[in-house]
C-alpha positions as CSV (number, residue, x, y, z in Angstrom):
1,X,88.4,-7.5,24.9
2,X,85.8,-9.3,27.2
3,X,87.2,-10.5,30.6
4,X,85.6,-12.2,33.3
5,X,85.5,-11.7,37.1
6,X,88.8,-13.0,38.1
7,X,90.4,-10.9,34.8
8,X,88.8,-8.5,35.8
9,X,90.3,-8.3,39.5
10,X,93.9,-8.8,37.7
11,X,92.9,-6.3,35.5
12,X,92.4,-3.8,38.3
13,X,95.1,-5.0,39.6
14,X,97.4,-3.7,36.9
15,X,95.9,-0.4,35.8
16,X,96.9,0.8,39.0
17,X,100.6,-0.8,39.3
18,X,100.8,1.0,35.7
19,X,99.4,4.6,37.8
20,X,96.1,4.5,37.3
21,X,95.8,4.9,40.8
22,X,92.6,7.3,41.1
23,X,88.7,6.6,41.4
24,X,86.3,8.6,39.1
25,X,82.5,8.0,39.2
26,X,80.3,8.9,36.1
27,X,78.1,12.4,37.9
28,X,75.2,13.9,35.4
29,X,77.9,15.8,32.8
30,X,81.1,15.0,34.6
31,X,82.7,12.3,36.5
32,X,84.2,12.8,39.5
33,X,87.6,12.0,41.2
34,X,87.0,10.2,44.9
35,X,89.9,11.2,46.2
36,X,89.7,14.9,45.7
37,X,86.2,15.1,45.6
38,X,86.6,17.3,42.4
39,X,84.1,17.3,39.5
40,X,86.3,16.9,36.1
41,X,85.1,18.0,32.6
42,X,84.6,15.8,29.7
43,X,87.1,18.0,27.9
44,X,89.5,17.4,31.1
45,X,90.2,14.1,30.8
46,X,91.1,11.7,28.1
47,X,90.0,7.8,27.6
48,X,93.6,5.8,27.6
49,X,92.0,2.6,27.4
50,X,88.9,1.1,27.7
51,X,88.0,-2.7,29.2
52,X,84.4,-4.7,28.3
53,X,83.8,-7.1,31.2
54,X,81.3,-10.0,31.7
55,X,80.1,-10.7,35.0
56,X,80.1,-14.8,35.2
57,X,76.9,-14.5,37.8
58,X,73.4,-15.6,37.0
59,X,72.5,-11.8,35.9
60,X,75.0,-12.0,33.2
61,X,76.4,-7.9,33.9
62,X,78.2,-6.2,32.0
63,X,80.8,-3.4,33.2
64,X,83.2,-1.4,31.2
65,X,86.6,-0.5,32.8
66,X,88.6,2.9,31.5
67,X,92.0,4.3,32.3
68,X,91.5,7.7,32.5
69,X,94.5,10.3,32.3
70,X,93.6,13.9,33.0
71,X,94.7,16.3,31.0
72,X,95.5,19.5,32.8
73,X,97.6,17.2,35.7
74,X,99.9,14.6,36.0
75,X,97.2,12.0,37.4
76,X,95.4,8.6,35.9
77,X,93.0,6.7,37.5
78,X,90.5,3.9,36.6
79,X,86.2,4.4,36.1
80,X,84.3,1.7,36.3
81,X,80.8,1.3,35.0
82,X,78.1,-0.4,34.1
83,X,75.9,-0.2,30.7
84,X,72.6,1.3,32.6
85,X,75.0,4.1,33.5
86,X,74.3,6.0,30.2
87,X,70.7,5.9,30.5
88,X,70.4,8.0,33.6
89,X,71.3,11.6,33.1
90,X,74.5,11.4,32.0
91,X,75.0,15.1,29.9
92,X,75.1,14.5,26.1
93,X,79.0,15.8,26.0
94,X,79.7,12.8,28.6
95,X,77.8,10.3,26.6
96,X,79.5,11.2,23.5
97,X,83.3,10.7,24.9
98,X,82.5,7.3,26.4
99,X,80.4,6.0,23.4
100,X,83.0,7.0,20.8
101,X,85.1,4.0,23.2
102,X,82.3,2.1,23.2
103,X,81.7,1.9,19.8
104,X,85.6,1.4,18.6
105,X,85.7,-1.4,21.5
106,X,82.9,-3.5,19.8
107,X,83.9,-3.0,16.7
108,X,87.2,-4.7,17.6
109,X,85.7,-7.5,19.9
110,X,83.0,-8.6,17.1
């Protein structure tokens, strides 16, 4: 689903009154949490749901919101990202996990 700036913040917004309440960043072949400062394995975490967001600004960005539950603790959180992400050095295993998403989001916005 495609949401716009202002959906976007409400969408925020409700991940983390749902829990999602954690920060990861995408790091080479892992992402990381923010809070803990702890490096998490592509096979540590699972995609709940996944977001595609259009920037309404002259530059027309596009950033793509997940939920994110790890699997080995009782925690969720939310990663958010742009496309140009996946082209800098993000490890095959990494790429794979988010563009399975990827691909099953388009599929179902087209």
């Amino acid at each position: 689903m495609h949401y716009d700036d202002e959906q976007l913040i409400n969408l925020i917004i409700d991940l983390q009154e749902r829990g999602f309440n954690l920060d990861f960043v995408i790091e080479n072949e892992y992402i990381r949490c923010l809070q803990y400062n702890e490096l998490i394995s592509p096979d540590d975490f699972e995609i709940m749901e996944s977001y595609h967001c259009q920037s309404s600004g002259a530059n027309n960005d596009c950033s793509l919101v997940y939920a994110i539950r790890l699997m080995n603790h009782d925690m969720n959180g939310i990663l958010m990202s742009d496309y140009r992400a996946y082209i800098k050095g993000m490890s095959l295993s990494l790429w794979s996990k988010f563009n399975n998403v990827i691909r099953l989001n388009l599929s179902v916005i087209k």
